[in-house]
GUZA-747600 format. One record per residue (C-alpha): x, y, z. Coordinates in steps of 0.5 Angstrom, whole numbers, plus 2048, in hexadecimal, padded with zeros to 3 digits. Layout:
N
XYZ;...
This chain:
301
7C0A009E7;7B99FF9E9;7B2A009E5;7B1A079E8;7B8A099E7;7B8A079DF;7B2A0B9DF;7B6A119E2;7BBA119DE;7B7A109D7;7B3A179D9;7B8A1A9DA;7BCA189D4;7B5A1A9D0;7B5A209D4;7BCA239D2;7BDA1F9CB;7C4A1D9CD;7C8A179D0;7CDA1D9D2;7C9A239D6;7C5A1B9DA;7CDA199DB;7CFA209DD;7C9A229E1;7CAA1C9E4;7D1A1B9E5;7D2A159E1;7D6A129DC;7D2A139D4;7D3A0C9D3;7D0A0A9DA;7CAA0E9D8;7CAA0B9D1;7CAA049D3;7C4A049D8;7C0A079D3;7C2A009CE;7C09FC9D4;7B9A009D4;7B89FE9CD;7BB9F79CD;7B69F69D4;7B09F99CF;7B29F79C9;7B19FD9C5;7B5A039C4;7B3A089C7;7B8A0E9C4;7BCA109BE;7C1A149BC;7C1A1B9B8;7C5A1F9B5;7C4A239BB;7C1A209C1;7BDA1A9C4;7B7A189C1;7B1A139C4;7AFA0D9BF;7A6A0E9BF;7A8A099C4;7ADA0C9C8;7A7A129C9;7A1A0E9CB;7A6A0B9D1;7A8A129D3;7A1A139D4;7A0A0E9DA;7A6A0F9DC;7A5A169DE;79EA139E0;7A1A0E9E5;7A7A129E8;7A2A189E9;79EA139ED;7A4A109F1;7A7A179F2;7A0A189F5;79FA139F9;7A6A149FC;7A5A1C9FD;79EA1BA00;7A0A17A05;7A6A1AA07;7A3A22A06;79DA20A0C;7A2A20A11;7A8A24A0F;7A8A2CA0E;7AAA2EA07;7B1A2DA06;7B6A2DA00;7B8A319FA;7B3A369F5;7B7A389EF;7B3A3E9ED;7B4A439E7;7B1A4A9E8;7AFA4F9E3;7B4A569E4;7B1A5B9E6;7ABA589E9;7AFA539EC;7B3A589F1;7ADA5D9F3;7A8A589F4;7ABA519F6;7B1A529F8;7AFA549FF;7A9A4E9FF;7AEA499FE;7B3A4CA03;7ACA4BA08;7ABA45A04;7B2A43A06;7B1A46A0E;7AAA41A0F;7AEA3AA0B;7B5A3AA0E;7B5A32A0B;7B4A36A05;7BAA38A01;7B9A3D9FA;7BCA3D9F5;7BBA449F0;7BCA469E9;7BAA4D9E7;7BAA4E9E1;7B4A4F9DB;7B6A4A9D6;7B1A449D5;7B4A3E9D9;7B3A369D7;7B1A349DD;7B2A2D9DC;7B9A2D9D9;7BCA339DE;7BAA2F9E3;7B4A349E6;7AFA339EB;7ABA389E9;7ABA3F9E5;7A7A479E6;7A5A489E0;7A1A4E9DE;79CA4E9D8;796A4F9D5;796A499D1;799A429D4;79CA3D9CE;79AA369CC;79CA319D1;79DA359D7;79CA339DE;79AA399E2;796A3C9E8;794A439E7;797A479EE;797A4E9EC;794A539E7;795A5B9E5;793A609E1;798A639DB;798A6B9DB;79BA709D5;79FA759D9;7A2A7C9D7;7A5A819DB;7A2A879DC;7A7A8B9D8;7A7A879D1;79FA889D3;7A0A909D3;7A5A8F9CD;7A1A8B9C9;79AA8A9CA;796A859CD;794A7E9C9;78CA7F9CA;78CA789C6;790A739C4;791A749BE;794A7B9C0;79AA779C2;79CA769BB;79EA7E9BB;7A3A7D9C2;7A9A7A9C4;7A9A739C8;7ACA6F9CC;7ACA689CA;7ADA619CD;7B0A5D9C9;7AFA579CF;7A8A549CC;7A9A4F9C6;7A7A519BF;7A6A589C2;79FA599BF;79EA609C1;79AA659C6;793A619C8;78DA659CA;786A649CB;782A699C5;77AA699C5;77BA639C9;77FA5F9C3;787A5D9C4;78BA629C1;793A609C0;796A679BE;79DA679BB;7A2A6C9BE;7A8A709BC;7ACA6E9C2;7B2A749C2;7B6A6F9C8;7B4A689C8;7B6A639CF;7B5A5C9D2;7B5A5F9D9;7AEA639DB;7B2A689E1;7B7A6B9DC;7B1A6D9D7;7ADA6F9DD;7B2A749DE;7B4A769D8;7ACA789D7;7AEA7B9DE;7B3A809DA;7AEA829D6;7B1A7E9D0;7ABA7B9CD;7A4A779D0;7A5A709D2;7A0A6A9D4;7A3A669DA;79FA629DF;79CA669E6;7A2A619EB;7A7A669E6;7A2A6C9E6;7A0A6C9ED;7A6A709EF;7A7A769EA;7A0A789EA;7A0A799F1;7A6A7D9F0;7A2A819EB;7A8A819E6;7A2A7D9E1;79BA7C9E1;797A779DE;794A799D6;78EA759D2;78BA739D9;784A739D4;787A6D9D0;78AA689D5;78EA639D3;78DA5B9D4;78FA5A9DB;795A559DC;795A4E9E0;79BA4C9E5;79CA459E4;7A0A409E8;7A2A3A9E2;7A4A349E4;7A8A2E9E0;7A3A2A9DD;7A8A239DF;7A7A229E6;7A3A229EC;7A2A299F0;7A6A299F6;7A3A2C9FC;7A8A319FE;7A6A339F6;79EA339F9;7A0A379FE;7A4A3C9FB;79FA3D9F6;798A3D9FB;79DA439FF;79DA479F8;797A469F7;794A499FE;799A4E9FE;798A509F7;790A509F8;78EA4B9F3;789A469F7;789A3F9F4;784A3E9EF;782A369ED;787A369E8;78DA379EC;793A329EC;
């Protein structure tokens, strides 16, 4: 095994903390991978990972190697990429994770014109609104919709949307009309069970960020079934315009508290934090963020 495949393969050990999933994912022997890693270590002289009752860890030694290694074969990866990608159109496979909802309405059919344009390009989908781990799943890149990005996290703003509060005319005529947020404490709501830590309803009140904590009378983790929920006159629900769009139109709900707007969402496209970005990647995400009518800013990846 030469230099920059030990490396790959110590990155990868790293990465997914276990002889077993590098031997499984690579279709190797367990033995075989465990014996190349020894050989590393021998050819360094130091020991670059110890066993826990759990999983690998890396020694201080072992992390400060990671580092370069990701630095030496992200330049190599580069290298190669680059020279190949300025005569070749885009090709190869994209595995991408897309939140539900939003998913299906607004990127389904880009990515069937993505498809139509790239024919060399192959897509692989998942729908779905859990939090994926790109690295560990093998994902190129996610659709993430959010106000607030995690520590870490590699991104390009592609998209933005506007949260409502929605109720049908019905519960309206039935219940009253909230005239402040705080007045949603006295109705039924419908609430998305989807954001971690659920802090509650968040509204702008004498230009101050208010979080209002709500009675949720029916509570799910998908936007489209609350929507319609609210659309049968069962409570008042918060959904993201993408959702929204369509019932208002159809007056079966209108939009409530227009005087207290809600802080606004990004949509990101979040890359994995290990390797260089692929130009079928780049160009998915450029498309995006054309047809999304988000221009780039300097700051884009």
């Amino acid at each position: 095994m030469d230099r920059l495949d030990a490396m790959q393969l110590f990155l990868r050990v790293a990465e997914l903390g276990s002889f077993s999933a590098v031997a499984q994912q690579m279709n190797l022997a367990r033995s075989a991978v465990t014996r190349q890693i020894a050989a590393l270590e021998t050819h360094l002289g130091v020991k670059l990972m110890v066993r826990t009752t759990r999983r690998l860890a890396l020694t201080s030694a072992g992390t400060a190697y990671l580092e370069k290694c990701r630095v030496i074969l992200n330049l190599v990866d580069a290298a190669e990429t680059g020279v190949a990608e300025e005569r070749l159109a885009p090709r190869g496979t994209i595995r991408i994770s897309l939140p539900l909802s939003f998913g299906l309405r607004r990127l389904a059919p880009l990515l069937l014109e993505f498809s139509r344009l790239y024919p060399e390009v192959s897509l692989d989908m998942d729908y779905a609104d859990r939090r994926v781990k790109l690295i560990e799943e093998g994902i190129d890149l996610a659709i993430r919709i959010t106000r607030r990005l995690d520590a870490g996290d590699i991104a390009r703003k592609i998209g933005a949307g506007r949260m409502l509060v929605l109720a049908a005319p019905d519960y309206l005529a039935r219940h009253g009309r909230p005239l402040h947020p705080h007045d949603l404490l006295h109705h039924q709501c419908l609430g998305y069970t989807g954001a971690a830590g659920n802090p509650g309803w968040q509204f702008m009140v004498d230009g101050q960020l208010e979080s209002v904590a709500v009675r949720s009378r029916l509570q799910a983790n998908n936007g489209d079934v609350l929507t319609e929920a609210a659309a049968q006159g069962l409570g008042i629900t918060c959904q993201p315009d993408f959702i929204a769009a369509d019932v208002i139109a159809a007056g079966r709900v209108e939009e409530i508290l227009v005087d207290f707007p809600i802080p606004a969402l990004g949509i990101y496209a979040i890359l994995p934090s290990n390797r260089h970005i692929p130009q079928r990647v780049r160009v998915l995400m450029d498309f995006f963020a054309s047809k999304l009518a988000v221009p780039d800013s300097p700051a884009s990846i």
